[in-house]
TIVO-2410 file (N, C-alpha, C; in nm, 3 decimals):
# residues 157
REC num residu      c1      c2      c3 atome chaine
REC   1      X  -9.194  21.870 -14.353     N      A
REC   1      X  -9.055  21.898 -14.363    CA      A
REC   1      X  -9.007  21.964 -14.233     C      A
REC   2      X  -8.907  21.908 -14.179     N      A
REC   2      X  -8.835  21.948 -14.040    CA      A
REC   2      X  -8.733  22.059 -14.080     C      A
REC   3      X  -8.669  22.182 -13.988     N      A
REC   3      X  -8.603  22.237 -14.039    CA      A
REC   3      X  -8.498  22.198 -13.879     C      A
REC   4      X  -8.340  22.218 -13.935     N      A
REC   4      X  -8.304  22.251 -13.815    CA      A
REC   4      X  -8.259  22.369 -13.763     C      A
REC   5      X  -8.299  22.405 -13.640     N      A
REC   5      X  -8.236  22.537 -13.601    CA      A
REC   5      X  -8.144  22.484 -13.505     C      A
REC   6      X  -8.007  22.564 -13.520     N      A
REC   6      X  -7.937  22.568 -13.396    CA      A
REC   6      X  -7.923  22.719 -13.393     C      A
REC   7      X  -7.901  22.772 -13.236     N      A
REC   7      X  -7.909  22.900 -13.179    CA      A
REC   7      X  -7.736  22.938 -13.202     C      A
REC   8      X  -7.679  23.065 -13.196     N      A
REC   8      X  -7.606  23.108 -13.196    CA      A
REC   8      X  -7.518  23.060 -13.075     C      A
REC   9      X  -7.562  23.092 -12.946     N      A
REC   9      X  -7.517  23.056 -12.798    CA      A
REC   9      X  -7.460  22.935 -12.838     C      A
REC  10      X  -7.555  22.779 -12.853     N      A
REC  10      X  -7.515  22.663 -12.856    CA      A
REC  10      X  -7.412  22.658 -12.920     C      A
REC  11      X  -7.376  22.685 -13.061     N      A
REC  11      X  -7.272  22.679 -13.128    CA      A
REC  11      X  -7.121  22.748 -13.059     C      A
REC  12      X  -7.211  22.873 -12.995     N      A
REC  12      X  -7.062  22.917 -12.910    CA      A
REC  12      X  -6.987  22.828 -12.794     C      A
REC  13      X  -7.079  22.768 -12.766     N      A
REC  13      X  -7.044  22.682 -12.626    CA      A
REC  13      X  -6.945  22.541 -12.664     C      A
REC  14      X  -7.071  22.502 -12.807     N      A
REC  14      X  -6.916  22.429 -12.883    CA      A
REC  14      X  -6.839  22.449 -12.925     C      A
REC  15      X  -6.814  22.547 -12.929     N      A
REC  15      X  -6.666  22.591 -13.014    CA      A
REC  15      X  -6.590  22.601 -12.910     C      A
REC  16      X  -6.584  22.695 -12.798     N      A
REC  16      X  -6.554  22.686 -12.657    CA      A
REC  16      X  -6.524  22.549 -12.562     C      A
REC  17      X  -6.625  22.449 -12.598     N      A
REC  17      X  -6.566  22.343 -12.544    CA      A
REC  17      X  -6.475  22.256 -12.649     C      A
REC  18      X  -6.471  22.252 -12.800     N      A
REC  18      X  -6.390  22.196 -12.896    CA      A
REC  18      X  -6.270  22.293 -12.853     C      A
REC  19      X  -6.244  22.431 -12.863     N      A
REC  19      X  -6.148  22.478 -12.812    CA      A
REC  19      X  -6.041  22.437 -12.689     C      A
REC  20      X  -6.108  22.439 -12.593     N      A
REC  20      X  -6.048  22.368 -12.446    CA      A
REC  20      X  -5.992  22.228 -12.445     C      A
REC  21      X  -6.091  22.124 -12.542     N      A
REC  21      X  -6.082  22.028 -12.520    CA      A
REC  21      X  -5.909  22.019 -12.625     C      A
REC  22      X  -5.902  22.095 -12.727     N      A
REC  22      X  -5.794  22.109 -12.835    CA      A
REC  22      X  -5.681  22.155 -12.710     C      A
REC  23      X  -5.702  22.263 -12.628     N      A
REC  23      X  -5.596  22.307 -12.595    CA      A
REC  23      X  -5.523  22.184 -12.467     C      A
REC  24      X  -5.620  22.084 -12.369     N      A
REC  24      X  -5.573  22.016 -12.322    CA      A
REC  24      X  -5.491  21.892 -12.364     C      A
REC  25      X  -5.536  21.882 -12.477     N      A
REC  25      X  -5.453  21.780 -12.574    CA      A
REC  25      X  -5.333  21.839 -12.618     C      A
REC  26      X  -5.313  21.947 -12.643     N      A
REC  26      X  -5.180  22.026 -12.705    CA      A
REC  26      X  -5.052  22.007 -12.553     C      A
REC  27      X  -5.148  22.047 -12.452     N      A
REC  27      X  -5.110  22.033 -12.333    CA      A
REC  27      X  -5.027  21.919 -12.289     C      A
REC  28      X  -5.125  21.824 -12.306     N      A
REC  28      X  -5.055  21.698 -12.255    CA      A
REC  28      X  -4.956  21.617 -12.372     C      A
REC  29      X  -4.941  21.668 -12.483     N      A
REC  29      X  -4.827  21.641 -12.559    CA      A
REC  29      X  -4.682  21.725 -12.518     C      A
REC  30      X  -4.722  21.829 -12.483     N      A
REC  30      X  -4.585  21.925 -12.429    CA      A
REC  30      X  -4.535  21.971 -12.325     C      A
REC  31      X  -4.636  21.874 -12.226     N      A
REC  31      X  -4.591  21.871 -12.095    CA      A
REC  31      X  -4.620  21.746 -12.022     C      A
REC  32      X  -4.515  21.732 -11.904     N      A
REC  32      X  -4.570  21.640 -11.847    CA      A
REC  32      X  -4.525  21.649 -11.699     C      A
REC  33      X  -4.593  21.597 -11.571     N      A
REC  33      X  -4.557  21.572 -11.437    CA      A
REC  33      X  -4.530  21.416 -11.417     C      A
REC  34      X  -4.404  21.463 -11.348     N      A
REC  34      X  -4.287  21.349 -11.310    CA      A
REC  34      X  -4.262  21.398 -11.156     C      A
REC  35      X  -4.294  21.218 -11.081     N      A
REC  35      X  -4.259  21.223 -10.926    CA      A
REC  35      X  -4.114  21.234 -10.924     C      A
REC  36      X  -4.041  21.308 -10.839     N      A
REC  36      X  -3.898  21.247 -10.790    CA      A
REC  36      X  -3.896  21.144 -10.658     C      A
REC  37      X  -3.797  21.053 -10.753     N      A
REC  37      X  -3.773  20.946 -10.683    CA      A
REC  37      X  -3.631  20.943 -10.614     C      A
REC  38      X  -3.593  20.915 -10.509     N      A
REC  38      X  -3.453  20.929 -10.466    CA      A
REC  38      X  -3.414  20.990 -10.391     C      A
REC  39      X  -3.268  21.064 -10.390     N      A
REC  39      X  -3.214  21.148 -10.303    CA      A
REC  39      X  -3.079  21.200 -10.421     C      A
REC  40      X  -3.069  21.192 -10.556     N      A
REC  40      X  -2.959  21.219 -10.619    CA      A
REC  40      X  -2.968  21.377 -10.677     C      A
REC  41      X  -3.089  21.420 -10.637     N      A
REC  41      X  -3.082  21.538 -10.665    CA      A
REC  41      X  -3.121  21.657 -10.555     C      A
REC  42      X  -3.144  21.610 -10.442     N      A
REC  42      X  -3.105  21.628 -10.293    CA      A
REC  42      X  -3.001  21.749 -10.260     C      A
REC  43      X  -3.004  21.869 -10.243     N      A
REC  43      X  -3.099  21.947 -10.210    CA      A
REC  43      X  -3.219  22.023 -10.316     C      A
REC  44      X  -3.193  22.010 -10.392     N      A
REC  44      X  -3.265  22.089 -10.546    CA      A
REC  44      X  -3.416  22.024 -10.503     C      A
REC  45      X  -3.422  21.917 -10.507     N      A
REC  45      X  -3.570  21.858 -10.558    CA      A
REC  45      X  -3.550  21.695 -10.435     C      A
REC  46      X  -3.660  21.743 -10.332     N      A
REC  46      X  -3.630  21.625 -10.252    CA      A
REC  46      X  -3.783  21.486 -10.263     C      A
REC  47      X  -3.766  21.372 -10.240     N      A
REC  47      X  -3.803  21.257 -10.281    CA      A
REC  47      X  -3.952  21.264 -10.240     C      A
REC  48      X  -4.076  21.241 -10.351     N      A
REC  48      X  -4.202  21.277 -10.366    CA      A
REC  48      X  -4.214  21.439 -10.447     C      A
REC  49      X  -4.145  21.533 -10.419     N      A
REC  49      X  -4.139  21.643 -10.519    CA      A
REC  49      X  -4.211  21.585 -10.677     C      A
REC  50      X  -4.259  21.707 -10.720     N      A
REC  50      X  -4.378  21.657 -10.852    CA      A
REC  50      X  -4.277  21.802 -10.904     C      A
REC  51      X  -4.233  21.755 -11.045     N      A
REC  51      X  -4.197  21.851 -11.096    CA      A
REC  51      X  -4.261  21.838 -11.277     C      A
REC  52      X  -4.329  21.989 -11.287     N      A
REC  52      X  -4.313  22.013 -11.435    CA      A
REC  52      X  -4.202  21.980 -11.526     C      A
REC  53      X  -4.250  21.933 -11.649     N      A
REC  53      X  -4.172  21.902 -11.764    CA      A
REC  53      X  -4.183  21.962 -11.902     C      A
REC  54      X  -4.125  22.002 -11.930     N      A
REC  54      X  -4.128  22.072 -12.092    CA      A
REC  54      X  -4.074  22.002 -12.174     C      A
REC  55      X  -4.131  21.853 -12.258     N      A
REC  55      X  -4.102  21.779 -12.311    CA      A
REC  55      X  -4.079  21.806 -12.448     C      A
REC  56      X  -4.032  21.709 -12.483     N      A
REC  56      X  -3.870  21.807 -12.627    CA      A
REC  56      X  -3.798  21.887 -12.591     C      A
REC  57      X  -3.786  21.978 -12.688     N      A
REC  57      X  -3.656  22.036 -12.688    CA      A
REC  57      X  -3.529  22.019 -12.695     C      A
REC  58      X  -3.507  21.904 -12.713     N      A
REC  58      X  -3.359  21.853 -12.681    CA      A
REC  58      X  -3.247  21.965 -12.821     C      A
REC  59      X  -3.333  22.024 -12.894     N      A
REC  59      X  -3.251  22.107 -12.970    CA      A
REC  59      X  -3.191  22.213 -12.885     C      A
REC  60      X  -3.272  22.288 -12.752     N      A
REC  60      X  -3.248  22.376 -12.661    CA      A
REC  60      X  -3.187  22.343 -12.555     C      A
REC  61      X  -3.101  22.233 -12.514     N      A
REC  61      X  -3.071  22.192 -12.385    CA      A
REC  61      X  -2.954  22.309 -12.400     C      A
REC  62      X  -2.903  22.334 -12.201     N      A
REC  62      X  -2.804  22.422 -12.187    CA      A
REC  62      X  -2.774  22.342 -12.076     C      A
REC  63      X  -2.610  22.370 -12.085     N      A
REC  63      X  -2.576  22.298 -11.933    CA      A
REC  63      X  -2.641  22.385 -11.798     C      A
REC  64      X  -2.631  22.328 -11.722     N      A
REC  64      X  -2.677  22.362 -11.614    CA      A
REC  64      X  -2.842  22.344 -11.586     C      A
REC  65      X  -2.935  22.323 -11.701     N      A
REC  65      X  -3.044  22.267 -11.672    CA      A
REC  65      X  -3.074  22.103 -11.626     C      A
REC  66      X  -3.201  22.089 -11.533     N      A
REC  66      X  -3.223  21.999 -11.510    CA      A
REC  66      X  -3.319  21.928 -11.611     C      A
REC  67      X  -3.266  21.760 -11.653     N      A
REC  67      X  -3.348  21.694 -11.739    CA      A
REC  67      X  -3.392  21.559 -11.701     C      A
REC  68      X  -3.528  21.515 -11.769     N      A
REC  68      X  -3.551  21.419 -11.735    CA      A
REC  68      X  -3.552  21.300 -11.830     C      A
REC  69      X  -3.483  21.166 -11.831     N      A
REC  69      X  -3.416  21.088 -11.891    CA      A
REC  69      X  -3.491  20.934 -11.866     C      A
REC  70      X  -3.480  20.856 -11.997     N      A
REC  70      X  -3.493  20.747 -11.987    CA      A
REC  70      X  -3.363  20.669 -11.872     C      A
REC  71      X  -3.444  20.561 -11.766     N      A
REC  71      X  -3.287  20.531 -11.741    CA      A
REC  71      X  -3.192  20.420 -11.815     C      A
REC  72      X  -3.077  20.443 -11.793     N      A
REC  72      X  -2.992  20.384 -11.867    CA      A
REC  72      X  -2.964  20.271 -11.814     C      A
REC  73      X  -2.911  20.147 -11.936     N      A
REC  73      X  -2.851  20.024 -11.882    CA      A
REC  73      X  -2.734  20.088 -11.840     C      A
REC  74      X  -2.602  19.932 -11.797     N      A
REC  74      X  -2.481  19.981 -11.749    CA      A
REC  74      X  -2.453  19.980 -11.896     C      A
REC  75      X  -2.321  20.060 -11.883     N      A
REC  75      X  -2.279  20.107 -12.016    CA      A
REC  75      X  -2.331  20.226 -12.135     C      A
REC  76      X  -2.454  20.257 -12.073     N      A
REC  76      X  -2.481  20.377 -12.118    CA      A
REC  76      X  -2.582  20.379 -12.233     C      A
REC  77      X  -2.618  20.268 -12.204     N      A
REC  77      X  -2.707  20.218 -12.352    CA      A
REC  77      X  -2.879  20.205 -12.253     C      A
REC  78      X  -2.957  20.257 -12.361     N      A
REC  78      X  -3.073  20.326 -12.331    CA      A
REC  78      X  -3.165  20.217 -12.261     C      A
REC  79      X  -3.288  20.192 -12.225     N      A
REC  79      X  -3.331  20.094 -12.162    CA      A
REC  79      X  -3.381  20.004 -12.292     C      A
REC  80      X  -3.370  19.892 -12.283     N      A
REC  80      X  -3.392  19.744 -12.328    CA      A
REC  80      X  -3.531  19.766 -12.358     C      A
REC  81      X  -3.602  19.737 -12.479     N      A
REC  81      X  -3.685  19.729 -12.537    CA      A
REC  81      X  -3.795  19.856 -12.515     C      A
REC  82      X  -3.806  19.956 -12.574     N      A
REC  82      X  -3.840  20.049 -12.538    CA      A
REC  82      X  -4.045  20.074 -12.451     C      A
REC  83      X  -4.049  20.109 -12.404     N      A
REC  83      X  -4.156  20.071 -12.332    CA      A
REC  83      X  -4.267  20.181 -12.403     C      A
REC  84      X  -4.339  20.137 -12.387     N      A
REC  84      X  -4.515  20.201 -12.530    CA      A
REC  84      X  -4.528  20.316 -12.475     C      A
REC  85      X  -4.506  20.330 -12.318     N      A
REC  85      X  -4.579  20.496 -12.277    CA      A
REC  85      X  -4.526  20.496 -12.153     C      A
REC  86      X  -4.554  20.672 -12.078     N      A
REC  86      X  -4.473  20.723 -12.008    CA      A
REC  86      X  -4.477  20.651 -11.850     C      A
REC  87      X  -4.595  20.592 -11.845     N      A
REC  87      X  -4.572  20.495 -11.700    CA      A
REC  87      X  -4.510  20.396 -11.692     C      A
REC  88      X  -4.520  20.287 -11.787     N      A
REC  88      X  -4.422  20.192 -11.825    CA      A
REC  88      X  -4.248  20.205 -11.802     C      A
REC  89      X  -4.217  20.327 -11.817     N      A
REC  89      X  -4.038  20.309 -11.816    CA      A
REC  89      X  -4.023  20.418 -11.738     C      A
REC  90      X  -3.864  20.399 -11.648     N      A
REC  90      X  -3.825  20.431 -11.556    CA      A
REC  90      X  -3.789  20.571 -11.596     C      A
REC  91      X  -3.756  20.678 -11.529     N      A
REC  91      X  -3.735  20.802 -11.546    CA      A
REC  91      X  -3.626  20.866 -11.426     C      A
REC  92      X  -3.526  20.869 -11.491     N      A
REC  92      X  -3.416  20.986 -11.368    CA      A
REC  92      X  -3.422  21.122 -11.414     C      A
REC  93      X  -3.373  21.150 -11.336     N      A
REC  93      X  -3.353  21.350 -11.309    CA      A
REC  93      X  -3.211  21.373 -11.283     C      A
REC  94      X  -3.174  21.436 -11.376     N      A
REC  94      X  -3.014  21.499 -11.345    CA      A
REC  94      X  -2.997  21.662 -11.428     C      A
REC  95      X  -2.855  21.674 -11.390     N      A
REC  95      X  -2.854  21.846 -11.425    CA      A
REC  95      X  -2.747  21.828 -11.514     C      A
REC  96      X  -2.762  21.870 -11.653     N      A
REC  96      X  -2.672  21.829 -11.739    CA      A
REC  96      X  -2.516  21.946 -11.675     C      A
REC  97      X  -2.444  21.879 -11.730     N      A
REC  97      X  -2.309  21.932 -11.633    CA      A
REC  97      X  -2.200  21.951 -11.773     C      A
REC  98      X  -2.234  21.887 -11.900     N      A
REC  98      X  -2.184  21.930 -12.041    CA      A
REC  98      X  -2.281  21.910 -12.167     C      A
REC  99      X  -2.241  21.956 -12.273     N      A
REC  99      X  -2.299  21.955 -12.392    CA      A
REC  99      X  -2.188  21.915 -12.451     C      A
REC 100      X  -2.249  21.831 -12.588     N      A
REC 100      X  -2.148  21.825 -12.701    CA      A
REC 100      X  -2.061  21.968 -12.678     C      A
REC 101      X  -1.937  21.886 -12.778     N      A
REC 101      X  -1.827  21.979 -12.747    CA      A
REC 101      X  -1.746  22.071 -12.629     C      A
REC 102      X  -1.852  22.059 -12.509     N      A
REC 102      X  -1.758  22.086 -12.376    CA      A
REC 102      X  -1.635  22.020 -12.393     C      A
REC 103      X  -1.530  22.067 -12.297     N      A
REC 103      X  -1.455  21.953 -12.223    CA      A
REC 103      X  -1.515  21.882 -12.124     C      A
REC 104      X  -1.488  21.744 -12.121     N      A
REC 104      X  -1.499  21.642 -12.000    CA      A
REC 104      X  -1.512  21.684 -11.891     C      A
REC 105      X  -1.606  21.698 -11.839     N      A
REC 105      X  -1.553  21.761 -11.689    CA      A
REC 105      X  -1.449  21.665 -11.555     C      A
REC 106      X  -1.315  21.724 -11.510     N      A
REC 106      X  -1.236  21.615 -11.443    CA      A
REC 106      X  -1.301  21.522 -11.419     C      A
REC 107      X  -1.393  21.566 -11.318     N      A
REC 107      X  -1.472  21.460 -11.237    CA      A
REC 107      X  -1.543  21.301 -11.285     C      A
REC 108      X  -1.547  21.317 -11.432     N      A
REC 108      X  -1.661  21.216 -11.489    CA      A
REC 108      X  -1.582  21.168 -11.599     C      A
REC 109      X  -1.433  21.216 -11.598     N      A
REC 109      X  -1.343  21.152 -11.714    CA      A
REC 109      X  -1.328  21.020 -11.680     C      A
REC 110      X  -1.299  20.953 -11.565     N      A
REC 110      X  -1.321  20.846 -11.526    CA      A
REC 110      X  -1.421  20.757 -11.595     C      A
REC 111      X  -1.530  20.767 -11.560     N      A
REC 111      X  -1.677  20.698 -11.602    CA      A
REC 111      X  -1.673  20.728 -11.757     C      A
REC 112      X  -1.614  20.778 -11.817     N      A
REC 112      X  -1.662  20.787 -11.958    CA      A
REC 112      X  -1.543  20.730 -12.040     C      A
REC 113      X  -1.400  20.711 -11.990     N      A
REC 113      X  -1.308  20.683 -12.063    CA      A
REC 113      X  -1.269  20.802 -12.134     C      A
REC 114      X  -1.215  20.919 -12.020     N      A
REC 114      X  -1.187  21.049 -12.125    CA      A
REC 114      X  -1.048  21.066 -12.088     C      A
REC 115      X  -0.982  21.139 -12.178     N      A
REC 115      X  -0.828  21.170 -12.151    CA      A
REC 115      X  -0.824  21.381 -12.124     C      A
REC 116      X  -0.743  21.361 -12.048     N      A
REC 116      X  -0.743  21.539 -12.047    CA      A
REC 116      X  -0.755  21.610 -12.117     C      A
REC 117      X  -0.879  21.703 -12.175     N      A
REC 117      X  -0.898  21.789 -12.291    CA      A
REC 117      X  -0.939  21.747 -12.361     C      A
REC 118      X  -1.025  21.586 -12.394     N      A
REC 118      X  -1.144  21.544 -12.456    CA      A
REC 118      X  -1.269  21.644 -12.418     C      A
REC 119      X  -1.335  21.629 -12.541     N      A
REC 119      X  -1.479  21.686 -12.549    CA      A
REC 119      X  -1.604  21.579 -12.545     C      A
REC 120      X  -1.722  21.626 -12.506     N      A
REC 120      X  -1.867  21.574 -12.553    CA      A
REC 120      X  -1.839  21.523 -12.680     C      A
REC 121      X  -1.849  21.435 -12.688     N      A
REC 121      X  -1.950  21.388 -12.840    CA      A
REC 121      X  -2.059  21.449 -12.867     C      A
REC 122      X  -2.052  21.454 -13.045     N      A
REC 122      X  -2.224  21.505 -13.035    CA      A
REC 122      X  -2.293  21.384 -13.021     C      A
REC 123      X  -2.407  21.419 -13.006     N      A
REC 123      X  -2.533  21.379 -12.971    CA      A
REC 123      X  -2.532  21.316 -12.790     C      A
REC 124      X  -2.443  21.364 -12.741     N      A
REC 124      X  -2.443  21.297 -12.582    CA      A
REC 124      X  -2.454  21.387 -12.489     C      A
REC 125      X  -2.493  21.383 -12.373     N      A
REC 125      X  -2.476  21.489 -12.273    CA      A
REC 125      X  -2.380  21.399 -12.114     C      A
REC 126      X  -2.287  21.515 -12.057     N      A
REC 126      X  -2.270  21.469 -11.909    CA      A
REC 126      X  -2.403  21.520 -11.819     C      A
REC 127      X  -2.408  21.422 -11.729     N      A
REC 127      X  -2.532  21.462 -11.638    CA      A
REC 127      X  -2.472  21.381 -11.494     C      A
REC 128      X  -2.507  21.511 -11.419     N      A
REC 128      X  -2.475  21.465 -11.274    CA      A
REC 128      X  -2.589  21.525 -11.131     C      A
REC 129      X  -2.557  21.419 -11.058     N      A
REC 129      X  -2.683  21.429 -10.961    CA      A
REC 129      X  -2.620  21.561 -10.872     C      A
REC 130      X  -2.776  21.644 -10.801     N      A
REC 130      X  -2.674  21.747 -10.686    CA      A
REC 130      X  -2.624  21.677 -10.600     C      A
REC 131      X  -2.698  21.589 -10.575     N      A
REC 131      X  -2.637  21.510 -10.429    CA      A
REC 131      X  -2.521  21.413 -10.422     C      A
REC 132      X  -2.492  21.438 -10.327     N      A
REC 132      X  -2.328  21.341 -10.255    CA      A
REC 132      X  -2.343  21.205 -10.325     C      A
REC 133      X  -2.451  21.092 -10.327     N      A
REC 133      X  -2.470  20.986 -10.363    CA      A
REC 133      X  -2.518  20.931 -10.491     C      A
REC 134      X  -2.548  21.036 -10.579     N      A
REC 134      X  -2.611  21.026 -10.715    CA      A
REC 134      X  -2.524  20.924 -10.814     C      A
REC 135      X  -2.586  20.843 -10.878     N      A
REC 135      X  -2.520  20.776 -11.006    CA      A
REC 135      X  -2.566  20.843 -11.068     C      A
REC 136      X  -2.490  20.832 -11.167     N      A
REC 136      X  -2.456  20.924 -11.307    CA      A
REC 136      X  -2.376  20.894 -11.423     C      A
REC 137      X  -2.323  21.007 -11.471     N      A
REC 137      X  -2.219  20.991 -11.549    CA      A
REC 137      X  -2.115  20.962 -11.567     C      A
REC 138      X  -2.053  20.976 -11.372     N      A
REC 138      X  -1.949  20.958 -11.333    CA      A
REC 138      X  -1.933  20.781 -11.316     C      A
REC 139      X  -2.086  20.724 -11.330     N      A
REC 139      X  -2.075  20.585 -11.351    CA      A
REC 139      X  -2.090  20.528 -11.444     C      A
REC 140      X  -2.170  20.551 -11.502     N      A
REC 140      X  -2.230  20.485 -11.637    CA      A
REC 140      X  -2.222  20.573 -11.787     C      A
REC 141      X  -2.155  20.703 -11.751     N      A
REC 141      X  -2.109  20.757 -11.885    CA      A
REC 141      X  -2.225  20.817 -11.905     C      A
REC 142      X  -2.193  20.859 -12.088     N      A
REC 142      X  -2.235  20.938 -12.189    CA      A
REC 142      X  -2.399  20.909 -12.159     C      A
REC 143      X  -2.468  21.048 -12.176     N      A
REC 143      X  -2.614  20.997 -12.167    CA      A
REC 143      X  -2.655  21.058 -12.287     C      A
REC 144      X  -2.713  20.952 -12.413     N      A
REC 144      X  -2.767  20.959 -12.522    CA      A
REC 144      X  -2.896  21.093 -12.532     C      A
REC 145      X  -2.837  21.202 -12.619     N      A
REC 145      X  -2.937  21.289 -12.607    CA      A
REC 145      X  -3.090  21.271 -12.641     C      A
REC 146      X  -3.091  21.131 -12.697     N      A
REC 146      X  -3.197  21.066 -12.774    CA      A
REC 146      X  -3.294  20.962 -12.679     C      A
REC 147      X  -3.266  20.993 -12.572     N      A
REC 147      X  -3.315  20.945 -12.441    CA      A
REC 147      X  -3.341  21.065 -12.315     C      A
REC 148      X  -3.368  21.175 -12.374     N      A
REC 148      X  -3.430  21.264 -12.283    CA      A
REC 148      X  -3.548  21.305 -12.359     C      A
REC 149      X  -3.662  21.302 -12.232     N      A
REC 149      X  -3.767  21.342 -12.240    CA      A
REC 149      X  -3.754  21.475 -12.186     C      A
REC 150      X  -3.715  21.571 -12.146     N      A
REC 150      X  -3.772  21.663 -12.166    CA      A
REC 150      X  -3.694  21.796 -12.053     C      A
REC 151      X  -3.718  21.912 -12.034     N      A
REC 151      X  -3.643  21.983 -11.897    CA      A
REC 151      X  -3.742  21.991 -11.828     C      A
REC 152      X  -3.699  22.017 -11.672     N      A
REC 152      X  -3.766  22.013 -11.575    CA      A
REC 152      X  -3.805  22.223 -11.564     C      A
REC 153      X  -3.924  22.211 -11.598     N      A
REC 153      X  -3.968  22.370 -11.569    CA      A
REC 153      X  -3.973  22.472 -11.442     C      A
REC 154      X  -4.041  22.357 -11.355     N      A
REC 154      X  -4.068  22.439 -11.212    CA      A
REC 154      X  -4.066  22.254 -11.111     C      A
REC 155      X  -4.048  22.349 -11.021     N      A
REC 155      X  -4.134  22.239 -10.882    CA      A
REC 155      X  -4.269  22.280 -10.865     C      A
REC 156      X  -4.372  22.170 -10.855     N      A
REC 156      X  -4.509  22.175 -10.818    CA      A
REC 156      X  -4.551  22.154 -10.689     C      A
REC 157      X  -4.472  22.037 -10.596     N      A
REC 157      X  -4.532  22.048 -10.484    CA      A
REC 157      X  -4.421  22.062 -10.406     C      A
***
C-alpha cells in the first residue's frame, strides 16, 4: 500500500502560483493596452503612445475623460459585424466632451442634427479629438455608449 505525502511548502507554492495565475486573468479581463494611432488626440497622447485601459465602466463615464471606442460607420452606427476579439476591430480614442442630458455642445450641433438647447440622448456620448484635425462627433455624430470599451487610465510609454 502506497501512501501519499505532500509537504506543506509544495502545497504553498501551489496555492501561490493558482493565486497569481487567478489574479492575471482577473487582470486581463479589466484591463487592457491600446496603441495610439493618429494625430486626433495630439497634444494629449502622440502616435505609437501605449495607453492603459480600464475596461467597463461605462456606468462611470464623466465628461472630460478620455475613452476608447469601437470605430464607427458613417452615420454613427457601430462597426459592421462585430469582430470576436480585441485585435480584430478598429479602436479610436477621444475625450468625451458630453453625457446624456448635457446640452449639445455649439460646436458638434452641426454633425449631430441639433437645434439650440438640445440635449444628449441617453445612452450616447459627444466625443471630440484634442487635435485641430480629429474626426469625431462633429462628423459622424452620436457615439453609442454601447460601443466603448473602456477609459484610458494612464500613458505607458
Amino acid at each position: 500500500m502506497q501512501h501519499l505525502v505532500i509537504s506543506l511548502p509544495s502545497l504553498a507554492v501551489a496555492a501561490v502560483v493558482a493565486g497569481v495565475a487567478a489574479g492575471v486573468a482577473a487582470a486581463r479581463r479589466r484591463f487592457v493596452v491600446v496603441r495610439v494611432a493618429g494625430t486626433s488626440m495630439v497634444p494629449t497622447y502622440q502616435p505609437g503612445d501605449r495607453v492603459l485601459i480600464r475596461r467597463g465602466g461605462r456606468a462611470v463615464l464623466r465628461r472630460g475623460q478620455v475613452v476608447v471606442f469601437r470605430r464607427l460607420q458613417p452615420g454613427g452606427a457601430g462597426s459592421s459585424g462585430r469582430a470576436s476579439g480585441l485585435r480584430e476591430t478598429e479602436w479610436l480614442i477621444k475625450r468625451v466632451a458630453a453625457m446624456p442630458g448635457d446640452r449639445v455642445p455649439e460646436q458638434v450641433a452641426p454633425g449631430v442634427h441639433a437645434a439650440p438647447g438640445d440635449v444628449v440622448p441617453a445612452g450616447r456620448l459627444v466625443v471630440l479629438g484634442d487635435g485641430p484635425t480629429s474626426r469625431d462627433s462633429r462628423h459622424w455624430g452620436y457615439l453609442p455608449v454601447s460601443e466603448v470599451l473602456g477609459v484610458v487610465i494612464r500613458r505607458l510609454s
